[in-house]
LUMKE-957212 format. One record per residue: residue number from 1; x, y, z of N, C-alpha, C in turn. Coordinates in pm, whole numbers. Layout:
# LUMKE-957212
    nr     n_px     n_py     n_pz    ca_px    ca_py    ca_pz     c_px     c_py     c_pz
   NUM        X        Y        Z        X        Y        Z        X        Y        Z
...
This chain:
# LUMKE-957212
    nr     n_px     n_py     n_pz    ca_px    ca_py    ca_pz     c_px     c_py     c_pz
     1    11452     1573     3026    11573     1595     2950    11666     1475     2961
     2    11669     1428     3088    11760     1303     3119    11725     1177     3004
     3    11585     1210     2997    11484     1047     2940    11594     1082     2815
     4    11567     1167     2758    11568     1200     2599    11715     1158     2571
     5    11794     1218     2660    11954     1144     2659    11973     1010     2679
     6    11929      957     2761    11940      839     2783    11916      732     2663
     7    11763      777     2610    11729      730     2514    11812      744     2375
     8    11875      851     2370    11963      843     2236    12083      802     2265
     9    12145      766     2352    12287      700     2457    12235      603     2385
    10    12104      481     2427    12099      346     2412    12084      346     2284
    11    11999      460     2235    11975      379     2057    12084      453     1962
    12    12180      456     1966    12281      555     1907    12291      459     1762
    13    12265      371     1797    12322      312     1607    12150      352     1538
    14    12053      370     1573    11986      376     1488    11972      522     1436
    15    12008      648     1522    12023      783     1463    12174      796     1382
    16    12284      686     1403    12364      718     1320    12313      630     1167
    17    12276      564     1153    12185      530     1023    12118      579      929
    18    12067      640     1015    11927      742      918    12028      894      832
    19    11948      871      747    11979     1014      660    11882     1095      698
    20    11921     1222      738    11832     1312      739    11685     1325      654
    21    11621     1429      644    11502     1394      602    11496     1461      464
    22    11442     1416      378    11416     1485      247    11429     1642      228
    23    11476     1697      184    11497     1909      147    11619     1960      268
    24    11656     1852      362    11752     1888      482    11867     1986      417
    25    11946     1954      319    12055     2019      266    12007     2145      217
    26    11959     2201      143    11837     2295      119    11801     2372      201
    27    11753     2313      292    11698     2414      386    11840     2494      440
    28    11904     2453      497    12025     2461      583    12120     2524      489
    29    12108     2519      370    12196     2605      265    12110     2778      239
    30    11971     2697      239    11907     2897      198    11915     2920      362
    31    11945     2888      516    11977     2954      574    12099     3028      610
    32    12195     2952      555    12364     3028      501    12315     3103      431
    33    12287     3086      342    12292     3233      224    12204     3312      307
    34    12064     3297      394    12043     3383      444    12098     3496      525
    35    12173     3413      627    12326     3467      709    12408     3562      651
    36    12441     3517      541    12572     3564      479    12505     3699      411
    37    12334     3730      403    12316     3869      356    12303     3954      421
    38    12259     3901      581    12243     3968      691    12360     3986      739
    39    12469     3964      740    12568     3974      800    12576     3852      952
    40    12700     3861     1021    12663     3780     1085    12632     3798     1192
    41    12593     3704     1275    12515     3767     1435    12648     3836     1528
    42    12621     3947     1552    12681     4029     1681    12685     3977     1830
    43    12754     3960     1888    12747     3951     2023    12670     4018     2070
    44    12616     4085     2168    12584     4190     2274    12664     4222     2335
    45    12702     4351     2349    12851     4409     2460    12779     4408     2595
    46    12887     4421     2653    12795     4452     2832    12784     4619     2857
    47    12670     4612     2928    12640     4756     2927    12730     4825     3007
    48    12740     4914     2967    12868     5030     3060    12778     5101     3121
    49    12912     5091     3260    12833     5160     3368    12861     5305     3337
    50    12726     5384     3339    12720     5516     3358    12784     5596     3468
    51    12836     5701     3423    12906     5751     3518    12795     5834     3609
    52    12697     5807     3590    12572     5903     3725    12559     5766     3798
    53    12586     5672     3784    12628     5556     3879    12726     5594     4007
    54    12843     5608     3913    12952     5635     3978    12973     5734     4066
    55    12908     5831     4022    12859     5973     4104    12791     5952     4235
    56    12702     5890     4207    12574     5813     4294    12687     5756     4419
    57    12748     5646     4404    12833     5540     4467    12907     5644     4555
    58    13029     5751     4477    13088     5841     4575    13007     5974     4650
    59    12899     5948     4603    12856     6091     4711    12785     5958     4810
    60    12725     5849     4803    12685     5780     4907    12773     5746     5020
    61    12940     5712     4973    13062     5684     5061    13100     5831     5158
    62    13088     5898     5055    13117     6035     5125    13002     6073     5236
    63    12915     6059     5253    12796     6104     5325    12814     6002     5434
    64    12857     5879     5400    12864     5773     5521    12945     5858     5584
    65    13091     5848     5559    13219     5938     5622    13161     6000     5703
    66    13077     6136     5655    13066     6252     5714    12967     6180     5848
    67    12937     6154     5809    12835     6082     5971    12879     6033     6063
    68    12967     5900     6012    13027     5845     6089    13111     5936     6157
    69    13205     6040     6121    13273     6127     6175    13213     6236     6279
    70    13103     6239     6292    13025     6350     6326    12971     6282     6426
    71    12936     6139     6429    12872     6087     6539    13036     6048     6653
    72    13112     5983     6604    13203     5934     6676    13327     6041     6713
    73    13330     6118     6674    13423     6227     6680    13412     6319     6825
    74    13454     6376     6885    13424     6439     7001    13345     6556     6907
    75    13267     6653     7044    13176     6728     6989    13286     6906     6978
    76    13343     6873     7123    13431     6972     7058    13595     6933     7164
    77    13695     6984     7127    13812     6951     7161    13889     7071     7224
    78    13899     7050     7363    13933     7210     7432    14042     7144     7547
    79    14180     7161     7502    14250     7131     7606    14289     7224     7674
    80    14228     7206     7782    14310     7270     7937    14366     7394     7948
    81    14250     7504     7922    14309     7618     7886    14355     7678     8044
    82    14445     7755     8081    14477     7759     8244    14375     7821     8302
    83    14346     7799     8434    14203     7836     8510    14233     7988     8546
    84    14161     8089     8558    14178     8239     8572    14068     8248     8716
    85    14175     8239     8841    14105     8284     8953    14239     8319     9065
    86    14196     8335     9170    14256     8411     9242    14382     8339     9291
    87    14404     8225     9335    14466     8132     9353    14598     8084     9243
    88    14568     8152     9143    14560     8085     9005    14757     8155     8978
    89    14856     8099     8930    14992     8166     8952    14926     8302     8793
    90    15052     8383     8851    14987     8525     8769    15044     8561     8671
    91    15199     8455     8699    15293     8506     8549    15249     8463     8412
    92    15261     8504     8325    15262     8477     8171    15348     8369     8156
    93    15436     8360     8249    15490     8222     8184    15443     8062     8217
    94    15363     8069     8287    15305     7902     8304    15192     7951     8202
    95    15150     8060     8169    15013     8057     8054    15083     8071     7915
    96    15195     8090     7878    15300     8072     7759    15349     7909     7753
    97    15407     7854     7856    15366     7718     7886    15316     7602     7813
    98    15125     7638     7912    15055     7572     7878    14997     7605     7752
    99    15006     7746     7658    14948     7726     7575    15055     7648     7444
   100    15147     7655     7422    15253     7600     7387    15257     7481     7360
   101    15220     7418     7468    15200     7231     7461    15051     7217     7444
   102    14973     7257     7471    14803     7286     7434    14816     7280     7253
   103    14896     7380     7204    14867     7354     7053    14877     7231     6983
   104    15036     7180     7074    15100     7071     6980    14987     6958     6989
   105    14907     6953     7140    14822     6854     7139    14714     6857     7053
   106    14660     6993     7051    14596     7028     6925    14591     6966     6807
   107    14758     6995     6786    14756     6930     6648    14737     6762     6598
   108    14788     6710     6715    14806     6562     6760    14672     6509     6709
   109    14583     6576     6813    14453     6519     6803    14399     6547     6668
   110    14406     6684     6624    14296     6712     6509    14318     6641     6411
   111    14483     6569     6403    14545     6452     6268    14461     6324     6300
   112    14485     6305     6458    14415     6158     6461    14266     6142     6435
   113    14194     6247     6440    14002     6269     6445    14045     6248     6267
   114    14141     6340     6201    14135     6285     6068    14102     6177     6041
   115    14227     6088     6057    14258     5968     6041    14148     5863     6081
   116    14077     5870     6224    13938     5781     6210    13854     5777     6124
   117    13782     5890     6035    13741     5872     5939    13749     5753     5872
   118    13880     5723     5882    13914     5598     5778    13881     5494     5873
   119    13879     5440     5971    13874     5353     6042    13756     5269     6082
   120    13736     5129     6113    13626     5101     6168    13546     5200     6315
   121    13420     5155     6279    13361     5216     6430    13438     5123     6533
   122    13400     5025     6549    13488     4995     6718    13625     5046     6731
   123    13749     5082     6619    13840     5188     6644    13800     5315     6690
   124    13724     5343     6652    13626     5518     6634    13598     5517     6778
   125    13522     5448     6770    13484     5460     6938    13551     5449     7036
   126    13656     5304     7047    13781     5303     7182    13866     5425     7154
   127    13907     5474     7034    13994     5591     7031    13928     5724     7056
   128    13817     5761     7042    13766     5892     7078    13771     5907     7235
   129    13659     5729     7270    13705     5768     7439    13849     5786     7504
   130    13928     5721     7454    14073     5742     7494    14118     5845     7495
   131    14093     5945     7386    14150     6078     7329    14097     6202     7434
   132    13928     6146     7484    13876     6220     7523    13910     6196     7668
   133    13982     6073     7749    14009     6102     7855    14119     6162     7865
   134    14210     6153     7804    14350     6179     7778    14349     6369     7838
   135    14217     6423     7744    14187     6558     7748    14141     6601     7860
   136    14036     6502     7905    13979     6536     8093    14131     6490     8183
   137    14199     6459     8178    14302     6413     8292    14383     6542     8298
   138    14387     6575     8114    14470     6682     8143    14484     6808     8192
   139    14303     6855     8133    14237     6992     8190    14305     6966     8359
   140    14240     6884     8432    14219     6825     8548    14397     6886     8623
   141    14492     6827     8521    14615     6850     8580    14640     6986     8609
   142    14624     7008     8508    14685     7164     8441    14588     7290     8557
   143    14471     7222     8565    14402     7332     8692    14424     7341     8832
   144    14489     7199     8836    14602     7189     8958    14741     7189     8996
   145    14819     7257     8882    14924     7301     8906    14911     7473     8867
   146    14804     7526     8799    14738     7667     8831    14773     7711     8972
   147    14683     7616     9027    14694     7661     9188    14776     7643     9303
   148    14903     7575     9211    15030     7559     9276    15118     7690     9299
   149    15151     7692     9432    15245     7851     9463    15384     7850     9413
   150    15418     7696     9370    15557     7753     9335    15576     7717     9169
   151    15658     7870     9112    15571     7835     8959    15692     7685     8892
   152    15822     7781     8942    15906     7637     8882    15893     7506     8909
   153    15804     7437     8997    15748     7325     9022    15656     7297     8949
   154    15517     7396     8942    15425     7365     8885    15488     7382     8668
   155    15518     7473     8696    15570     7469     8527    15666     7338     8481
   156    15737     7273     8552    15817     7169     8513    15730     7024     8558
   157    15612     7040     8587    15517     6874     8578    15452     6936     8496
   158    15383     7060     8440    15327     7051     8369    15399     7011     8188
   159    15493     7022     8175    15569     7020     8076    15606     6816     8063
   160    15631     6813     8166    15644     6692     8215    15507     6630     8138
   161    15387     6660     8243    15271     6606     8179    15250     6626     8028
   162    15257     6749     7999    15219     6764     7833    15320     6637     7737
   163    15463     6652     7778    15533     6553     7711    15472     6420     7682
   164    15414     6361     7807    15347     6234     7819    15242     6237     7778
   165    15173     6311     7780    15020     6313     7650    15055     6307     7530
   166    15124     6414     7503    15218     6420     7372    15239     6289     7261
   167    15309     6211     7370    15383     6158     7279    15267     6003     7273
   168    15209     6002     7411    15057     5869     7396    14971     5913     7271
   169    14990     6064     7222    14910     6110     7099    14953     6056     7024
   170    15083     6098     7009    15199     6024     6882    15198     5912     6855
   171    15158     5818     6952    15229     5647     6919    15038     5653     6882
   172    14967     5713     6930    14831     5672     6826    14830     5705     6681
   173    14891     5770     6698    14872     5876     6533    15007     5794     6419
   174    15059     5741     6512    15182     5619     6412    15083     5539     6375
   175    15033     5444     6475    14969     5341     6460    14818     5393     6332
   176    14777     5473     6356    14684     5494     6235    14707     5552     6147
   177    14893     5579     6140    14928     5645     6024    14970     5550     5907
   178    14967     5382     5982    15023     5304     5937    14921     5274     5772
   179    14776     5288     5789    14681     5250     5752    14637     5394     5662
   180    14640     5517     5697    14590     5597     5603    14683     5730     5635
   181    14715     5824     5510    14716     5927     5511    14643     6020     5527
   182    14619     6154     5618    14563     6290     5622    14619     6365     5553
């Protein structure tokens, strides 16, 4: 292809010289009129995407989700329900209490397990383990102020403690609220 350019670069005065070849006008006129009966050439549009495409695309995103959520998610979420044994204080009110601040954490968490969904796995993962120690420290507390004899002591760290889970829930659930709605 280069030769062929090159070659008409150097010899340019002898193709501007020449007259075309004998019937040239002719030809090139019955192909206008040919044109002009056919109408003229169409573009090609671009093909549109089908919407069983589109279908396709969101049930594939959606199915990722659900996995990803199912693998990285805790398996189940049980905070610190109070321990029932002998030792254990007997009033209704440290078990009014703890269930009290048990919900709110409840709720804390079940927004933030939302919210990973949206998130990368290495979020998914440092935040589940976090969430999930957060939950063993607390069982852990809460079964040792059970077995505390004096209740207004044990009821005012536990409140204490719930506050401070609480609110380490909260400043997670800001921070990934920043990025998606539940």
């Amino acid at each position: 292809m280069k030769d062929i350019r090159k070659f008409i670069a150097e010899n340019r005065d002898l193709f501007d010289e020449k007259e075309p070849s004998a019937g040239h006008m002719e030809r090139f006129e019955a192909l206008l009129k040919e044109q002009e009966k056919t109408g003229p050439v169409e573009e090609k549009e671009p093909k549109k995407i089908k919407i069983f495409n589109i279908i396709s695309v969101a049930a594939t995103v959606a199915i990722l989700i659900g996995v990803a959520v199912t693998l990285y998610a805790p398996q189940s979420i049980e905070v610190a329900p109070a321990p029932a044994n002998e030792n254990a204080i007997s009033t209704g009110e440290f078990q009014a209490t703890n269930d009290y601040y048990s919900q709110q954490m409840e709720e804390q968490i079940a927004d933030i397990m939302c919210k990973l969904a949206y998130t990368d796995t290495n979020n998914q993962a440092q935040l589940t383990t976090d969430i999930q120690e957060i939950i063993e420290r607390n069982k852990a507390f809460v079964e040792e102020m059970a077995r505390n004899e004096n209740q207004e002591v044990a009821i005012r760290y536990l409140v204490k403690n719930y506050k401070t889970n609480i609110q380490r829930l909260e400043n997670i659930n800001q921070k990934l609220g920043k990025y998606t709605k539940c």
